[in-house]
C-alpha positions as protocol buffer text, in pm:
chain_id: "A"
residue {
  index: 1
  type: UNK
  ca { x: 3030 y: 10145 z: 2459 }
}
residue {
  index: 2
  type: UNK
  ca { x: 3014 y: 10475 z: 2651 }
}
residue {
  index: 3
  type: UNK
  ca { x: 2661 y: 10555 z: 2799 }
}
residue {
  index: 4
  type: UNK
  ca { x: 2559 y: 10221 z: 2701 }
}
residue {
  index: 5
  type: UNK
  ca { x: 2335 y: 10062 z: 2951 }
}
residue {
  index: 6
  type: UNK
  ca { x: 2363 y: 9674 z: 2863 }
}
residue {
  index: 7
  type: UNK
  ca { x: 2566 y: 9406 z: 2747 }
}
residue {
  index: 8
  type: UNK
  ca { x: 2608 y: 9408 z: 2329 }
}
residue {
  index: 9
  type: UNK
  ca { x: 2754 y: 9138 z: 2118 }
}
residue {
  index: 10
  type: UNK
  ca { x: 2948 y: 9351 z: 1876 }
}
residue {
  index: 11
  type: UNK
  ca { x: 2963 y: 9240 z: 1491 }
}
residue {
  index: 12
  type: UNK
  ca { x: 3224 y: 9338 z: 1263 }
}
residue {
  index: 13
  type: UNK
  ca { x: 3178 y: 9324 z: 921 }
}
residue {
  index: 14
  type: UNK
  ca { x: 3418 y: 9433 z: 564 }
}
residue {
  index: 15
  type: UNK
  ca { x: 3279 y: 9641 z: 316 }
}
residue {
  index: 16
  type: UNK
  ca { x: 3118 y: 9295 z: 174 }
}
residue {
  index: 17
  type: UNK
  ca { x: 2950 y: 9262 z: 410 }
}
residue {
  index: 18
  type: UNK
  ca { x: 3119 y: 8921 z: 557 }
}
residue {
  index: 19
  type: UNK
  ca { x: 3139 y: 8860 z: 888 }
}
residue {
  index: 20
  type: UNK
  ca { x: 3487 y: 8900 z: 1022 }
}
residue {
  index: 21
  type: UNK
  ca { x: 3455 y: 8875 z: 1418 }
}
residue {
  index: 22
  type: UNK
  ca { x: 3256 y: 8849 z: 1682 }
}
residue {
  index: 23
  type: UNK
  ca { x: 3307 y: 9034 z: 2042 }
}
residue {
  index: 24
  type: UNK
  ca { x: 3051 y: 8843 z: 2232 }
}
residue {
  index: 25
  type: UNK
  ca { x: 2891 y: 9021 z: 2611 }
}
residue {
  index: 26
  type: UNK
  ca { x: 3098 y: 9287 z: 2560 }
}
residue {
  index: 27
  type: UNK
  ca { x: 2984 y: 9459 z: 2917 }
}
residue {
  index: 28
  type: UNK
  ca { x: 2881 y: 9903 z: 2945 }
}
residue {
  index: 29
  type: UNK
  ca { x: 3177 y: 10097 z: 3000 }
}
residue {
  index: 30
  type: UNK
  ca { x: 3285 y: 10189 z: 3333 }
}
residue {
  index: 31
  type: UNK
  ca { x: 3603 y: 10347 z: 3269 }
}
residue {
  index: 32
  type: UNK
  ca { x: 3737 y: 10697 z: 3076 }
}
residue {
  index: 33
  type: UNK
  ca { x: 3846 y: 10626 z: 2802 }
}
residue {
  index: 34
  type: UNK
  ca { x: 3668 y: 10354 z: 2741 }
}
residue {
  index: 35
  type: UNK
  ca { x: 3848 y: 10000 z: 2584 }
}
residue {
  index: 36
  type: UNK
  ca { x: 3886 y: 9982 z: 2247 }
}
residue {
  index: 37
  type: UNK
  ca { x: 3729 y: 9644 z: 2018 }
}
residue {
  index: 38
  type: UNK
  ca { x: 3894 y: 9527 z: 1736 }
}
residue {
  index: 39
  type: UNK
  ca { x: 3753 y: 9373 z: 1443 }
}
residue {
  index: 40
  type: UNK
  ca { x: 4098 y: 9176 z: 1355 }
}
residue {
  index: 41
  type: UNK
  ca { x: 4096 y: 9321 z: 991 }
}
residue {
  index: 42
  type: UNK
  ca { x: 3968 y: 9616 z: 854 }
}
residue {
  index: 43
  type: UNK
  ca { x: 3599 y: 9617 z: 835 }
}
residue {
  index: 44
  type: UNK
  ca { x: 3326 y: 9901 z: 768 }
}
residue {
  index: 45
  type: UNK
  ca { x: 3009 y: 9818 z: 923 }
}
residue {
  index: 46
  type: UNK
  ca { x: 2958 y: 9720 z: 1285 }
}
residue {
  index: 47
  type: UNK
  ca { x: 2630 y: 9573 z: 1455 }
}
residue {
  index: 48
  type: UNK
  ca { x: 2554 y: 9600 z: 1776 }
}
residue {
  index: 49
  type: UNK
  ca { x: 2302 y: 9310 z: 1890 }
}
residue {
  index: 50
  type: UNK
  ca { x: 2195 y: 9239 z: 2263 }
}
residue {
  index: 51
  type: UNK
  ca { x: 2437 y: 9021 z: 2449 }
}
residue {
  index: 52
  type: UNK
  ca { x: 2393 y: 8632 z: 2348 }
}
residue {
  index: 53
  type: UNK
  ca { x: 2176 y: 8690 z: 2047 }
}
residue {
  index: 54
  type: UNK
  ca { x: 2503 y: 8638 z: 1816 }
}
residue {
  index: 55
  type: UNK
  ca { x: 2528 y: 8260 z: 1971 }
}
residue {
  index: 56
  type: UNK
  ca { x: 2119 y: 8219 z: 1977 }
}
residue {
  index: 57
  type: UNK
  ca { x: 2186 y: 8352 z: 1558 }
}
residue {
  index: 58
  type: UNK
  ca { x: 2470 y: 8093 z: 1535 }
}
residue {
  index: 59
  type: UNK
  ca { x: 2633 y: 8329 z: 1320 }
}
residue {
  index: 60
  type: UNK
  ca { x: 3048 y: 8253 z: 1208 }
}
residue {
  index: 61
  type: UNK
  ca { x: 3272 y: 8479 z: 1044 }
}
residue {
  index: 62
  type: UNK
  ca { x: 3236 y: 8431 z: 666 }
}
residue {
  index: 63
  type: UNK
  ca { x: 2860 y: 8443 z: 733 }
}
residue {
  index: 64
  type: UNK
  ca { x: 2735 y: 8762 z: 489 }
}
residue {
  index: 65
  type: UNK
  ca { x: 2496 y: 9018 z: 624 }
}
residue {
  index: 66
  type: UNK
  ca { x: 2239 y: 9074 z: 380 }
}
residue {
  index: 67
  type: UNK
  ca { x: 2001 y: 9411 z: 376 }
}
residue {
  index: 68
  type: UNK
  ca { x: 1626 y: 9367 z: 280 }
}
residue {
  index: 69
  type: UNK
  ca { x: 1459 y: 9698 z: 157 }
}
């Protein structure tokens, strides 16, 4: 979250591409080093979403990201 200007929900997800967690409003970093966020299990893609838009989503771990090309 370093140099990061605004809020972010944060979403983890394994390399399935399920959800696992969700680190809702996590807030810019203000402090060196900055705090880490964990996931809860190992996961392999992380997106970063403005803070609230997770909730707005209604999105729940299990919930699969899928990729439209």
């Amino acid at each position: 979250m370093k140099n990061t200007k605004i809020p972010l929900d944060m979403l983890f997800f394994d390399a399935d591409r399920k959800l696992l967690s969700v680190q809702h409003d996590v807030q810019p970093c203000t402090a060196d080093p900055c705090p880490p966020y964990s996931s809860g299990a190992p996961a392999r893609y992380v997106l970063e979403l403005n803070a609230g838009q997770s909730k707005k989503l209604g999105v729940a771990p299990g919930d699969e990201m899928t990729i439209h090309r």
